[in-house]
Gaussian input, Z-matrix of N, CA and C with variables (Angstrom, degrees):
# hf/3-21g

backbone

0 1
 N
 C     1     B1
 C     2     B2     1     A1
 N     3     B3     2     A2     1     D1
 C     4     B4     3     A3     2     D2
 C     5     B5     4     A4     3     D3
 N     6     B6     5     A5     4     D4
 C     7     B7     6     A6     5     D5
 C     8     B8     7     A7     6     D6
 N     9     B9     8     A8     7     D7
 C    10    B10     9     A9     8     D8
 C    11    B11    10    A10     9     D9
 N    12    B12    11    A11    10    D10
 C    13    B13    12    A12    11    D11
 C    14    B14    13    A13    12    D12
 N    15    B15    14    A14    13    D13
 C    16    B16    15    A15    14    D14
 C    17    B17    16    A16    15    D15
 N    18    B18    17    A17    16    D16
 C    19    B19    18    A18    17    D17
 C    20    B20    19    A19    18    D18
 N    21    B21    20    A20    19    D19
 C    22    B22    21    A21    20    D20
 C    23    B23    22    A22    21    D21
 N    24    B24    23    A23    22    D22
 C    25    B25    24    A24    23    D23
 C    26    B26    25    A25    24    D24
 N    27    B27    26    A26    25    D25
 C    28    B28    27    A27    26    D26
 C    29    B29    28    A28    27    D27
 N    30    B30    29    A29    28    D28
 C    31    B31    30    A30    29    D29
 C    32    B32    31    A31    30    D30
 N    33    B33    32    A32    31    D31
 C    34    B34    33    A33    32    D32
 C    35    B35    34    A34    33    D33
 N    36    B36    35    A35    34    D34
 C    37    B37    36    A36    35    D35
 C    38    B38    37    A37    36    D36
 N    39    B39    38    A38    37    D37
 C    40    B40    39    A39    38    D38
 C    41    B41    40    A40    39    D39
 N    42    B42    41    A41    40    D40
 C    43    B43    42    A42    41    D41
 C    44    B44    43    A43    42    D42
 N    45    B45    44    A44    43    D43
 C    46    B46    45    A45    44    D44
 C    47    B47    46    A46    45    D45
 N    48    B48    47    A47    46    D46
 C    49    B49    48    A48    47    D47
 C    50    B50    49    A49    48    D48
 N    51    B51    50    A50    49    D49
 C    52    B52    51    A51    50    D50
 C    53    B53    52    A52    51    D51
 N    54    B54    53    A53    52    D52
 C    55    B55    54    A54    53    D53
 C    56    B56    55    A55    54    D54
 N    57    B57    56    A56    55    D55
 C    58    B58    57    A57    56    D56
 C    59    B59    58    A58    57    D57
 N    60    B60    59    A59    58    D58
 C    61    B61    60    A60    59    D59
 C    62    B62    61    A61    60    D60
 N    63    B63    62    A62    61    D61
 C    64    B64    63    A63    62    D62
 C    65    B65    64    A64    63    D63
 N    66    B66    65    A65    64    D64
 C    67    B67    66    A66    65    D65
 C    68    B68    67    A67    66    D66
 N    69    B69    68    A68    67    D67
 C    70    B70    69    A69    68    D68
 C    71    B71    70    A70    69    D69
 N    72    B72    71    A71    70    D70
 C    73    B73    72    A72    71    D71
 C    74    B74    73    A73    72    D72
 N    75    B75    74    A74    73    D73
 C    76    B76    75    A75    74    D74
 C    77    B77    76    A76    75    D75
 N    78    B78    77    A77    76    D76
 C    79    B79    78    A78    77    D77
 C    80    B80    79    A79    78    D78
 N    81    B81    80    A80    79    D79
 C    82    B82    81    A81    80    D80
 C    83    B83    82    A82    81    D81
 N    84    B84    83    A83    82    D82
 C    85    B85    84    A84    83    D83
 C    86    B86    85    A85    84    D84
 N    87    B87    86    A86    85    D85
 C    88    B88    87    A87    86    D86
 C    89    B89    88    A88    87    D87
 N    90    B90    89    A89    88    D88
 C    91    B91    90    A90    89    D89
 C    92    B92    91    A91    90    D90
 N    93    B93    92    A92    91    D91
 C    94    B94    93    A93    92    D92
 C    95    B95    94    A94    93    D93
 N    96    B96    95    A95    94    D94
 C    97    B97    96    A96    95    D95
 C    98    B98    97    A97    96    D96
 N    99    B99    98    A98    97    D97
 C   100   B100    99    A99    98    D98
 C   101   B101   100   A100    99    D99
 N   102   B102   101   A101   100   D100
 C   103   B103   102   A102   101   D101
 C   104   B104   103   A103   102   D102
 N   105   B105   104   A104   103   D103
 C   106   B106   105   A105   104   D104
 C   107   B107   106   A106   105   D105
 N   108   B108   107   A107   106   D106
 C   109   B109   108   A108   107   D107
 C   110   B110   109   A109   108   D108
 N   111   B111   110   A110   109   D109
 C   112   B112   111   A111   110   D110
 C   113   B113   112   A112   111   D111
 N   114   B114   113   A113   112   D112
 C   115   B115   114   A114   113   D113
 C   116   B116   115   A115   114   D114
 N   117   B117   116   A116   115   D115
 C   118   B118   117   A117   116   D116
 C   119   B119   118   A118   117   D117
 N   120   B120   119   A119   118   D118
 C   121   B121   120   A120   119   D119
 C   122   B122   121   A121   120   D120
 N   123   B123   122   A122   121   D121
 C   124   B124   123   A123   122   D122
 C   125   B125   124   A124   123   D123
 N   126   B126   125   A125   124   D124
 C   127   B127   126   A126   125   D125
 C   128   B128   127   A127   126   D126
 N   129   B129   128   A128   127   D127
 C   130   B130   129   A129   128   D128
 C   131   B131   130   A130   129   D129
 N   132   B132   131   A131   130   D130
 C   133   B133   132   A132   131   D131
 C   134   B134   133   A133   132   D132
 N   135   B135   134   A134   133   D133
 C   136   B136   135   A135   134   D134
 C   137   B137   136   A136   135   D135
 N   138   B138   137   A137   136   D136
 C   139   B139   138   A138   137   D137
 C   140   B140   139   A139   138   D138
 N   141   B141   140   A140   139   D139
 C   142   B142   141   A141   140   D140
 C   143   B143   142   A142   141   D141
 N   144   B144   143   A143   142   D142
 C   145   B145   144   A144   143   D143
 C   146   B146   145   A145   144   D144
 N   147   B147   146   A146   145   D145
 C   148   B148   147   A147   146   D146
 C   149   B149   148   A148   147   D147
 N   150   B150   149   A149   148   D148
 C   151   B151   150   A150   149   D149
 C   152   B152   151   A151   150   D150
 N   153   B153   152   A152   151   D151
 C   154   B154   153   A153   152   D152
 C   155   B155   154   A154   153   D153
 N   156   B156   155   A155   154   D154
 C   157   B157   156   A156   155   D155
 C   158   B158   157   A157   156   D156
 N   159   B159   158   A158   157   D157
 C   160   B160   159   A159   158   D158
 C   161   B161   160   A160   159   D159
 N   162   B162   161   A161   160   D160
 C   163   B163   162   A162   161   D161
 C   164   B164   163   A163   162   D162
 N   165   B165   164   A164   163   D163
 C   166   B166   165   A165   164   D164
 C   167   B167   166   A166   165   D165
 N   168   B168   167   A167   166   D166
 C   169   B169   168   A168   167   D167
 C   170   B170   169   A169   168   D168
 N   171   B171   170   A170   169   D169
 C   172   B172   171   A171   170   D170
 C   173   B173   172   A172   171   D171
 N   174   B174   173   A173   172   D172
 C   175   B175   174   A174   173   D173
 C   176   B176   175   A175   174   D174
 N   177   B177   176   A176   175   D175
 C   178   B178   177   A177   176   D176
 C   179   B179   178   A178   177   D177
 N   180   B180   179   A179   178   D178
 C   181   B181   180   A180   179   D179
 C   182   B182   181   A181   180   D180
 N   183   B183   182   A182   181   D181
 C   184   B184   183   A183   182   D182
 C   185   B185   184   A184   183   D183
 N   186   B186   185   A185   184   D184
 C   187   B187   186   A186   185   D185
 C   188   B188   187   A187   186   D186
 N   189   B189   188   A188   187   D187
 C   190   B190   189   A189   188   D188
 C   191   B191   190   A190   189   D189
 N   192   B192   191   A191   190   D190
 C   193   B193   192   A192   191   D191
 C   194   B194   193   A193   192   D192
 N   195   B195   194   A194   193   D193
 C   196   B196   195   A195   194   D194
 C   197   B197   196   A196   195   D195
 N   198   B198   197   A197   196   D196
 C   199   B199   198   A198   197   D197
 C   200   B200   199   A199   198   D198
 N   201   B201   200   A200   199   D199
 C   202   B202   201   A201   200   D200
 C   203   B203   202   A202   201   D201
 N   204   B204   203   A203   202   D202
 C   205   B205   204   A204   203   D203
 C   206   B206   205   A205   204   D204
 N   207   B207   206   A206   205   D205
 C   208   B208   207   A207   206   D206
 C   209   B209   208   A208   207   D207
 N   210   B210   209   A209   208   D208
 C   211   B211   210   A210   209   D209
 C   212   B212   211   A211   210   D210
 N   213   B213   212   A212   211   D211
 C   214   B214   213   A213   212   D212
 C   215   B215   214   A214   213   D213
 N   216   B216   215   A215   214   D214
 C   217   B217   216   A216   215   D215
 C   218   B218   217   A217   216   D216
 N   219   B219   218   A218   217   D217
 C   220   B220   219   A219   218   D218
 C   221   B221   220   A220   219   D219
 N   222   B222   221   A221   220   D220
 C   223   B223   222   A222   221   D221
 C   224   B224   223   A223   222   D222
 N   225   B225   224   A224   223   D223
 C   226   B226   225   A225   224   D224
 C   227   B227   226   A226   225   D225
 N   228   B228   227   A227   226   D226
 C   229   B229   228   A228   227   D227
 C   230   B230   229   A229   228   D228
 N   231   B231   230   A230   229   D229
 C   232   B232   231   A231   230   D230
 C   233   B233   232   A232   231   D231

   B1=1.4325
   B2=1.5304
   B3=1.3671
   B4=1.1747
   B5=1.5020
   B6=0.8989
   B7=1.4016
   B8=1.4613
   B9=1.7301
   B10=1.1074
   B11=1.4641
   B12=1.4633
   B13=1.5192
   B14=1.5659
   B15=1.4882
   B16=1.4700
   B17=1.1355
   B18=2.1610
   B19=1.3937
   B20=1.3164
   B21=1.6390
   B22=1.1719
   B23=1.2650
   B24=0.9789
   B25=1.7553
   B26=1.3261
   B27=1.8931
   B28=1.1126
   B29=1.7120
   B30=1.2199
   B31=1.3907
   B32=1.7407
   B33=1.0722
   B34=1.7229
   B35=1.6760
   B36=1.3134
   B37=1.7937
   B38=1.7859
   B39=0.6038
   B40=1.3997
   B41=1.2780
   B42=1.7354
   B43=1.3381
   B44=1.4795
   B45=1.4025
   B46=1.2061
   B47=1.2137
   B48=1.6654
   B49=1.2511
   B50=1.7014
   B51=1.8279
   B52=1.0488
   B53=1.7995
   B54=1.4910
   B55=1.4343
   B56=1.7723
   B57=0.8261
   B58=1.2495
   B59=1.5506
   B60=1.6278
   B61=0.9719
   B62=1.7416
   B63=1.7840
   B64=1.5181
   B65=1.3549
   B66=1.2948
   B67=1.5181
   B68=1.5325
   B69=1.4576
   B70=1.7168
   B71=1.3856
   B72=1.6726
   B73=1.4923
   B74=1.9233
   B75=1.7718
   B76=1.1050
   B77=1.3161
   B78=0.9951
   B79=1.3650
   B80=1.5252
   B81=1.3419
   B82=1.4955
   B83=1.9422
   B84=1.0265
   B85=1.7145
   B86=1.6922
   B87=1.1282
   B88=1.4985
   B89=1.3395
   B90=1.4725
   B91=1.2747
   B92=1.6944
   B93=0.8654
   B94=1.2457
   B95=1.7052
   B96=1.1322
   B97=1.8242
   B98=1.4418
   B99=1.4176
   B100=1.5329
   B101=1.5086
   B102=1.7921
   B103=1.3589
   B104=1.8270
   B105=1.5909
   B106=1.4460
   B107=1.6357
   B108=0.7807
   B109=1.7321
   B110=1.3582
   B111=1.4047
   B112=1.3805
   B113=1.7080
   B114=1.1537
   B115=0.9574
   B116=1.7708
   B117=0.9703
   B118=1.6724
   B119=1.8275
   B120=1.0770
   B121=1.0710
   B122=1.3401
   B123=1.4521
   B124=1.0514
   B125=1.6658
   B126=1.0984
   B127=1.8100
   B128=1.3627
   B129=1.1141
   B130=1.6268
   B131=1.7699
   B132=1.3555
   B133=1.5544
   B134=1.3733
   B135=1.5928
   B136=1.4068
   B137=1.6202
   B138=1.6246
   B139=1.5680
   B140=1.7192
   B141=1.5439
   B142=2.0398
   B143=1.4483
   B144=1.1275
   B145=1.4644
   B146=1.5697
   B147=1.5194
   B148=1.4299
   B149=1.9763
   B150=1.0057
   B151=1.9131
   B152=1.5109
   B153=1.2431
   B154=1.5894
   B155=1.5402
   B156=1.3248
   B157=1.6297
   B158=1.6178
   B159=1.4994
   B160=1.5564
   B161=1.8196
   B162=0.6678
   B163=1.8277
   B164=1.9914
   B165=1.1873
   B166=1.7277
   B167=0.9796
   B168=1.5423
   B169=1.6566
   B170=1.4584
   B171=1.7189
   B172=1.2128
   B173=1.9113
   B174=2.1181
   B175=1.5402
   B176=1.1032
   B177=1.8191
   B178=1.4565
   B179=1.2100
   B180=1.6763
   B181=1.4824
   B182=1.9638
   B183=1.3966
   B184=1.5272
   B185=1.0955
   B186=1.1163
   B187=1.3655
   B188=1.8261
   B189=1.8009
   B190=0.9206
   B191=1.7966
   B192=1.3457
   B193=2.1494
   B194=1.4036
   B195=1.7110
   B196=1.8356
   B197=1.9550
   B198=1.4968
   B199=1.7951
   B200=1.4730
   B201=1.4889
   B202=1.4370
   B203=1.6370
   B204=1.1482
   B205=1.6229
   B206=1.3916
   B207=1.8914
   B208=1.7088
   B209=1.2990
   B210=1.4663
   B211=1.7809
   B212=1.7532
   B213=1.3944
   B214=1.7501
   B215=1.7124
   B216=1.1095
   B217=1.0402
   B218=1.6435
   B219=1.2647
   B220=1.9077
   B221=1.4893
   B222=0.6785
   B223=1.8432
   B224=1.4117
   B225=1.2966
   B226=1.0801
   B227=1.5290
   B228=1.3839
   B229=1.5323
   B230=1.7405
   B231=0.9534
   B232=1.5821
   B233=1.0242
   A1=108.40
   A2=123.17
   A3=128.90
   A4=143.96
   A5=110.84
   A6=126.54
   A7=138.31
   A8=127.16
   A9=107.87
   A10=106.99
   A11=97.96
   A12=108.66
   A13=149.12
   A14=110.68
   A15=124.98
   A16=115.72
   A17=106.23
   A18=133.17
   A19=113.24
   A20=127.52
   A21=122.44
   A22=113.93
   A23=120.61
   A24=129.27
   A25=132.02
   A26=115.56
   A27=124.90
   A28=104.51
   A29=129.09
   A30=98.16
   A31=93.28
   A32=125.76
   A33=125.01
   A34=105.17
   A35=83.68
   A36=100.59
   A37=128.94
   A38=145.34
   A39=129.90
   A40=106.57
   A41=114.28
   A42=124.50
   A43=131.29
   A44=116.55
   A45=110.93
   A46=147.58
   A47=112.29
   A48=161.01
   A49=120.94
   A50=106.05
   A51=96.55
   A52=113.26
   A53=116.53
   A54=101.20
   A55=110.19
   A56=149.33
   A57=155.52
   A58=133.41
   A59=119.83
   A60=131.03
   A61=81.61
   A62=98.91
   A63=103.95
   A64=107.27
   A65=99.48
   A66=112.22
   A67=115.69
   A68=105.36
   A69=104.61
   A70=109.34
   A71=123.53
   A72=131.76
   A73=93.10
   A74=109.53
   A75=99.33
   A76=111.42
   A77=128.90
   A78=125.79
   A79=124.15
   A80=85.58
   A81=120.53
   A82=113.60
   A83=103.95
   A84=112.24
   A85=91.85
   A86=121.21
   A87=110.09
   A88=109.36
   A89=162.78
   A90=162.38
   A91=114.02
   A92=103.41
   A93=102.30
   A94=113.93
   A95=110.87
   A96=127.71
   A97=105.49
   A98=130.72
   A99=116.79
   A100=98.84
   A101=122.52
   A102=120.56
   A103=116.53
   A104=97.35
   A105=91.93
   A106=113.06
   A107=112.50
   A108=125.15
   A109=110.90
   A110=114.78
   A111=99.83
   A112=109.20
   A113=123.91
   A114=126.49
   A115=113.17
   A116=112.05
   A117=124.88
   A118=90.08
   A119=142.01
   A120=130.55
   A121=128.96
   A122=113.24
   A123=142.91
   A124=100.64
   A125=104.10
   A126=107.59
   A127=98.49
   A128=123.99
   A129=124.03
   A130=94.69
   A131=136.05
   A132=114.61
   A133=137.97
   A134=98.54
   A135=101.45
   A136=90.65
   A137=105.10
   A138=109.15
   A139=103.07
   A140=111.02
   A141=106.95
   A142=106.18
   A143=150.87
   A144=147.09
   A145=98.83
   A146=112.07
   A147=105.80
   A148=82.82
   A149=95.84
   A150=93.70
   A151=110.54
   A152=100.74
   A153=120.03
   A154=104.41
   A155=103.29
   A156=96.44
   A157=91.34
   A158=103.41
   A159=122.30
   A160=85.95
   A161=117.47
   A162=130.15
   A163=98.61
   A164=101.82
   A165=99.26
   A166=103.43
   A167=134.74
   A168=136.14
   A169=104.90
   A170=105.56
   A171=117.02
   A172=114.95
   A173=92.21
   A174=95.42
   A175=129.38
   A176=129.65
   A177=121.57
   A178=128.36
   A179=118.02
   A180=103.18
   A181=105.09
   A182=119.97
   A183=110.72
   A184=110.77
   A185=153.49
   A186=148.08
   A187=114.42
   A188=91.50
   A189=95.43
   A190=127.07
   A191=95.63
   A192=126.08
   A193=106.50
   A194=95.89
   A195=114.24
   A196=101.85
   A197=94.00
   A198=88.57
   A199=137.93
   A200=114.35
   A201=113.83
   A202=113.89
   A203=111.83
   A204=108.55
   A205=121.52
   A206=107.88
   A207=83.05
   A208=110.28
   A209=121.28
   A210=136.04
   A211=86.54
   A212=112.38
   A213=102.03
   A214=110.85
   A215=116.49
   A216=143.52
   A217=104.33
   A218=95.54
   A219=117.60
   A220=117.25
   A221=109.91
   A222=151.76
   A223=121.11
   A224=124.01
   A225=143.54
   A226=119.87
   A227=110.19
   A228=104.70
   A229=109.11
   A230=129.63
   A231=133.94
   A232=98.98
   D1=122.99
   D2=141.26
   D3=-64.20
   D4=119.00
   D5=176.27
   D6=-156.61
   D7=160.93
   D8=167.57
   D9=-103.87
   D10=127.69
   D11=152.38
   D12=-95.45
   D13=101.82
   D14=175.41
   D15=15.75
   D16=-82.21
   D17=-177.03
   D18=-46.61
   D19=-37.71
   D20=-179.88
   D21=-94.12
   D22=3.69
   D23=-164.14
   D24=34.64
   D25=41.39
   D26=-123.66
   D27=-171.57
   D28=146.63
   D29=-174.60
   D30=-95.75
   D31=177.17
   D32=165.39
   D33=-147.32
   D34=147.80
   D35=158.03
   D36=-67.15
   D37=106.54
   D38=-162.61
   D39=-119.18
   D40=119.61
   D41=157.77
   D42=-106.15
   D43=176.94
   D44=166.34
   D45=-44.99
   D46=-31.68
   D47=176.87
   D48=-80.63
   D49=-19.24
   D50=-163.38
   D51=136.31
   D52=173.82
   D53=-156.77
   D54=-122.10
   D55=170.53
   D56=130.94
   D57=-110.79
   D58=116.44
   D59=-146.00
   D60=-110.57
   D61=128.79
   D62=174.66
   D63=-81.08
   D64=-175.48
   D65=152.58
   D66=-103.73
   D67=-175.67
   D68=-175.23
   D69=-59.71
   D70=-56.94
   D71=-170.99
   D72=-43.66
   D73=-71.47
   D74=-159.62
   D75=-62.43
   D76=-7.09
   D77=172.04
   D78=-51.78
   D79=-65.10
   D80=171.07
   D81=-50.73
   D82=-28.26
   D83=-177.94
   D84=-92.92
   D85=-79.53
   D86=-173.64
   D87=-36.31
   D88=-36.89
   D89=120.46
   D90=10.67
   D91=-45.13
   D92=-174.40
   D93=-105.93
   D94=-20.52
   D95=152.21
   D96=-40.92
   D97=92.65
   D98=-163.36
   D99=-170.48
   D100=11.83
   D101=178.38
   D102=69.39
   D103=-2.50
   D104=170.62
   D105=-123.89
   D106=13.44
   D107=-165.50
   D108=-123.14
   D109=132.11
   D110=172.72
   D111=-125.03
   D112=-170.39
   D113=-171.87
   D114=-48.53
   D115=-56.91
   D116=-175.23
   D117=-60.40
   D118=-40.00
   D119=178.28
   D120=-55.96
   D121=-40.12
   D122=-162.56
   D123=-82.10
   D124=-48.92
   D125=176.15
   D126=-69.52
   D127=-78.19
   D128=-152.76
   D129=-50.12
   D130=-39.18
   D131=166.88
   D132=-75.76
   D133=8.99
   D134=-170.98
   D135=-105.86
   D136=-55.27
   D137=176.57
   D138=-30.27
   D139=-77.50
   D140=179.52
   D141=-46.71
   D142=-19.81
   D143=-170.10
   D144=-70.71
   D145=-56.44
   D146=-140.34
   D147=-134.77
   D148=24.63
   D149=177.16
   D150=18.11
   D151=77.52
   D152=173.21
   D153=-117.39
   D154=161.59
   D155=179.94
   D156=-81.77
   D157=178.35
   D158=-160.56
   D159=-85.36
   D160=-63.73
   D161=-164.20
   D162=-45.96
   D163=-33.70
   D164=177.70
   D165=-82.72
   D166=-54.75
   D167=-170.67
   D168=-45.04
   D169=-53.78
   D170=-172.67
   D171=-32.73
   D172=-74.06
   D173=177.13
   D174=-71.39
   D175=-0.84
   D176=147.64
   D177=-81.94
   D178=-16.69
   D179=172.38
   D180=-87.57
   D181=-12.19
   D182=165.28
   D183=-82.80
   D184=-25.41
   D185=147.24
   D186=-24.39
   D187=-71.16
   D188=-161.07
   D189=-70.52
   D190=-25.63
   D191=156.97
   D192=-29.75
   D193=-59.66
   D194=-160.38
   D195=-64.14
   D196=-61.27
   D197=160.33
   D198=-55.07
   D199=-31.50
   D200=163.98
   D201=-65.41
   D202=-41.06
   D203=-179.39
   D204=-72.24
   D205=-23.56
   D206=171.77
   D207=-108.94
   D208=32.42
   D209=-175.95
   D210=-98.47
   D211=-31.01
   D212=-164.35
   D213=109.69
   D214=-15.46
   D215=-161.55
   D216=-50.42
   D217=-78.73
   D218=162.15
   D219=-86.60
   D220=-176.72
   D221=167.60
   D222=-123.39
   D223=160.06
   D224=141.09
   D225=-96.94
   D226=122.95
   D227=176.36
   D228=-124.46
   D229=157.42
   D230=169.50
   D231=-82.12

């Protein structure tokens, strides 16, 4: 389960097992993980968020996609 939690001031992953507390970026990327967003979406609001060039947003939010998907994290949907 995703969410942000208060106590941690932070959003986290939450399992059965126990929790993972993001950081802001990943925060900010799981947000937009929602079956309506796609990749180009996801950059161009992070790029205006944090005025990064597009080409960096790009390879930290694919980085960071590629690790959410084989953590379980995401999906792929059509």
């Amino acid at each position: 389960m995703f969410r942000w939690e208060p106590s941690q001031d932070a959003y986290v992953i939450m399992y059965p097992e126990g929790i993972v507390k993001l950081n802001q970026t990943a925060g900010e990327i799981l947000n937009y993980c929602d079956g309506q967003h796609y990749i180009g979406d996801i950059v161009a609001g992070l790029t205006e968020k944090f005025d990064a060039s597009e080409s960096f947003i790009f390879e930290q939010v694919n980085d960071f996609l590629e690790v959410s998907y084989g953590k379980g994290w995401i999906k792929i949907t059509s």
